[in-house]
C-alpha positions, -999 to +999 in steps of 0.1 A: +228+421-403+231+457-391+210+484-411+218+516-411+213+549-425+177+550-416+160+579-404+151+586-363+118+581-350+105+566-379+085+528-386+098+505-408+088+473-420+111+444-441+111+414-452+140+382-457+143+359-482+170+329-487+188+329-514+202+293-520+226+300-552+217+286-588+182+308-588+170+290-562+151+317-537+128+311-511+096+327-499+098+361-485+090+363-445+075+392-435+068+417-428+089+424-391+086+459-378+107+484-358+107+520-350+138+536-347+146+557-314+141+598-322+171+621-321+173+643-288+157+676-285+158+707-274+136+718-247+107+732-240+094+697-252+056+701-248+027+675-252-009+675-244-019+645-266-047+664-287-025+659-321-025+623-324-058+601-331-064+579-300-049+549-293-020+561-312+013+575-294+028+611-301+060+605-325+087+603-299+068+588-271+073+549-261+051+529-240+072+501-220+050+471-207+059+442-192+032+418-183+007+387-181-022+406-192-032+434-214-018+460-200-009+490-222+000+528-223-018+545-247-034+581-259-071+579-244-098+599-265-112+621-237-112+619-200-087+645-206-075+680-184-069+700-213-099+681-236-101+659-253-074+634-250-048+626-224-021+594-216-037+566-196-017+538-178-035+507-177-028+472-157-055+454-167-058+426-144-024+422-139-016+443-101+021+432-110+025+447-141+053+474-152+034+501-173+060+527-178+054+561-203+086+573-220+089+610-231+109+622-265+147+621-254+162+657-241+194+665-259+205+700-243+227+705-214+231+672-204+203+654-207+175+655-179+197+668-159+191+703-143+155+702-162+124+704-146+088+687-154+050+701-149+021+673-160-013+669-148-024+635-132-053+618-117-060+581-110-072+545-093-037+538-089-016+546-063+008+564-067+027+578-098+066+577-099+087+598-121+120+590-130+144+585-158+152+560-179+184+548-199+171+517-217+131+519-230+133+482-238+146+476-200+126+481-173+157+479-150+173+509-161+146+532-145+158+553-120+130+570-096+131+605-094+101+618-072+069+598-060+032+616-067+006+607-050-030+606-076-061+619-067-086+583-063-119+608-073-129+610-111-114+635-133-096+651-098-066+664-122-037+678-100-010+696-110+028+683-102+059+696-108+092+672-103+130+688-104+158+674-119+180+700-108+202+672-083+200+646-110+233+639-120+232+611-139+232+612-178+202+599-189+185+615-216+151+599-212+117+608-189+095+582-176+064+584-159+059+544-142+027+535-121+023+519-093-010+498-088-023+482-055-052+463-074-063+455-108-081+475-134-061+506-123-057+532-144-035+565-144-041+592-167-013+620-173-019+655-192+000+688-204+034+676-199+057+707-199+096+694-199+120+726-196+143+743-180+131+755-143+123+787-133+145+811-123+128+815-090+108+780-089+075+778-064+073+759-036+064+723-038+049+698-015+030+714+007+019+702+039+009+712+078+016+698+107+015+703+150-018+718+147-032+732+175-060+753+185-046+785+176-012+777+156-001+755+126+032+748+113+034+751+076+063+731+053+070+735+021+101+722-003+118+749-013+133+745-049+160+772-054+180+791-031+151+811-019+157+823+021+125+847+023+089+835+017+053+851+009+025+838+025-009+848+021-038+829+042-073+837+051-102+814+064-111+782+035-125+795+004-113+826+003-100+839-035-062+850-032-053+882-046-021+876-047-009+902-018+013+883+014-007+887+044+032+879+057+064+874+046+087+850+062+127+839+070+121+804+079+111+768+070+086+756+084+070+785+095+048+783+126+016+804+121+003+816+152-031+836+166-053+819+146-096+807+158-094+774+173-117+748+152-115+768+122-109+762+086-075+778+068-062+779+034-030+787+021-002+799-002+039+800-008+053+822-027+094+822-031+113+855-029+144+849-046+157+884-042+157+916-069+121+915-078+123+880-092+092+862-072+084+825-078+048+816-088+022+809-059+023+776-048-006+752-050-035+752-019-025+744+015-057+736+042-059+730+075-083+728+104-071+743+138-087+717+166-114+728+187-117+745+225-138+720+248-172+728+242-199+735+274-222+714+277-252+707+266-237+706+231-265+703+202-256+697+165-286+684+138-261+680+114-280+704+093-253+734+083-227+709+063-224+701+033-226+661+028-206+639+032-189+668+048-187+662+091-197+694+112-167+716+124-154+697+157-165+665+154-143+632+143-147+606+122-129+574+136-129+545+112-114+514+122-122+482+095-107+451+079 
C-alpha cells in the first residue's frame, strides 16, 4: 500500500492490523519506521553540526552504511573545527565497510551541478572522496567527484574546496564517502558551505615540483578562466600581507633566484580581470636542495626543532 500525502523530511511511525471480516481483527504489529526524503533547497545550504544534540543527524542529512560491523555516520559531541561538534565517519572494525554522508538535496539550477563545496576534514582514514549521489539507499549510484587527501595528526583540520562546475549529470544529492586502509578509522568533517562558486574562485591543489637549488616550479588548479596570477612568497613562516611579490601569465610557474637549502612558503591568488581577485589560496612549502657542503661538515643537531631534521640532511626510511 502506497501512502501519500505525508510531509518531507519528516519520521513516521505505523502500525498494521488484519482484519479478517465478521469483527474478527488481529493484533496490531508495530511500530515500523520511515523518514521521508526532504524537499530540495536553495543554496547557500550551510551546516556546522552545533544545532543538533550528538548522535543525532541534522534534518536533511542521511548516513548510508553498508557493513558487517558497527559502522555508522553520525554527529560527534566535540573533536570539532568550529567547537563543539562535527560529522565523524566510522568503520569500526570492518576496513571494507561503505560509510557514506549525504547532504540535504540542492534544488536550484540543476542540481549539484555548477555548485561548489568548502568543509573542513581531518582523519585516520585515508582519503576522503566527494561525490554525488542519486539513490541514498544505493551505494552504487555514487558518482566520485574529487579525492582529498586527510591529515593522519589529531585535530589537523584542513580546509577543502571541491567544484562541481564540469558536473553534468543531474543529481541533486552531495556525498562525502571514506575510504579506510585499516580498522577503527575514523573521518571527521566540519563547516560544510554548499553554494554557488565564486566569481573569481582561488586556486586549488597546490603543489611544487623540479626543485632545485635555486628554482621551483609551482602548480596550482586553476578554477575559472583566470590567465594572470598573484604570487606572494618569502622564506617559511613568514605572515602574508596580502601584497604579490609577483604576478604571473603561466601555469606552472617556475620560480627562479631563490638560496639553495632554504625553506619557502607560498600563495595563489587568481586575477580574473576588472578588479575582481580570487581569495589567496591555501600554503604552499618547499625546500630548495642544498650546494655540496666543504668539508669537515659539523652539525649537533641542536638548532631544530624535534622531530624536525637539520636543513640539508635526509631522512631515508626503507621498512616492511
Amino acid at each position: 500500500f502506497e501512502l501519500t500525502d505525508l510531509e518531507p523530511g519528516t519520521a513516521y511511525e505505523y502500525y498494521v492490523q488484519a482484519d479478517c471480516g465478521d469483527g474478527d481483527v488481529s493484533w496490531w504489529a508495530g511500530p515500523e519506521a520511515f523518514v521521508t526524503l526532504c524537499s530540495p533547497g536553495l543554496v547557500p545550504i550551510e551546516e556546522n553540526f552545533d544545532g543538533v544534540i550528538a548522535p543525532e543527524l541534522p534534518d536533511c542529512w542521511r548516513s548510508l552504511v553498508e557493513s558487517s560491523a558497527n559502522a555508522y555516520v553520525q554527529v560527534n559531541g566535540w573533536n570539532g573545527y568550529s567547537v563543539p561538534n562535527a560529522l565523524q565517519m566510522e568503520n569500526a572494525n570492518d576496513p571494507d565497510a561503505t560509510v557514506i554522508a549525504i547532504t540535504p538535496p540542492i534544488a536550484d539550477d540543476e542540481g549539484v551541478a555548477g555548485k561548489w563545496v568548502r568543509f573542513y576534514a581531518w582523519g585516520f582514514a585515508t582519503e576522503l572522496v566527494v561525490g554525488t549521489i542519486s539513490n541514498p539507499y544505493d551505494p552504487s549510484t555514487f558518482t566520485a567527484v574529487s579525492v582529498v587527501p586527510l591529515s593522519g595528526a589529531w585535530l589537523d583540520y584542513q580546509e577543502f574546496e571541491v567544484y562541481f562546475t564540469n558536473y553534468t549529470g543531474t543529481d541533486e544529492l552531495i556525498a562525502f564517502k571514506g575510504v579506510y586502509g585499516g580498522t577503527y578509522q575514523t573521518i571527521y568533517i566540519d563547516d560544510v558551505l554548499i553554494d554557488h562558486p565564486p566569481s573569481c574562485p582561488k586556486p586549488t591543489d597546490i603543489s611544487t615540483s623540479d626543485i632545485t637549488t635555486n628554482s621551483a616550479v609551482l602548480n596550482w588548479s586553476e578554477n575559472g578562466e583566470a590567465t594572470t596570477w598573484n604570487i606572494e612568497y618569502g622564506y617559511a613562516g613568514f605572515a602574508p600581507s596580502g601584497v604579490p611579490t609577483i604576478t604571473v601569465y603561466e601555469n606552472p610557474y617556475t620560480l627562479e633566484e631563490l638560496e639553495s637549502g632554504t625553506a619557502y612558503d607560498y600563495y595563489i591568488q587568481a586575477d580574473c580581470g576588472e578588479g575582481d581577485l580570487s581569495e589567496w589560496s591555501l600554503k604552499g612549502h618547499f625546500v630548495t636542495l642544498c650546494e655540496p657542503f666543504d668539508v669537515p661538515v659539523i652539525e649537533d643537531f641542536d638548532n631544530t626543532v624535534a622531530p624536525e631534521v637539520p636543513v640539508c640532511w635526509t631522512p631515508v626510511i626503507v621498512s616492511t
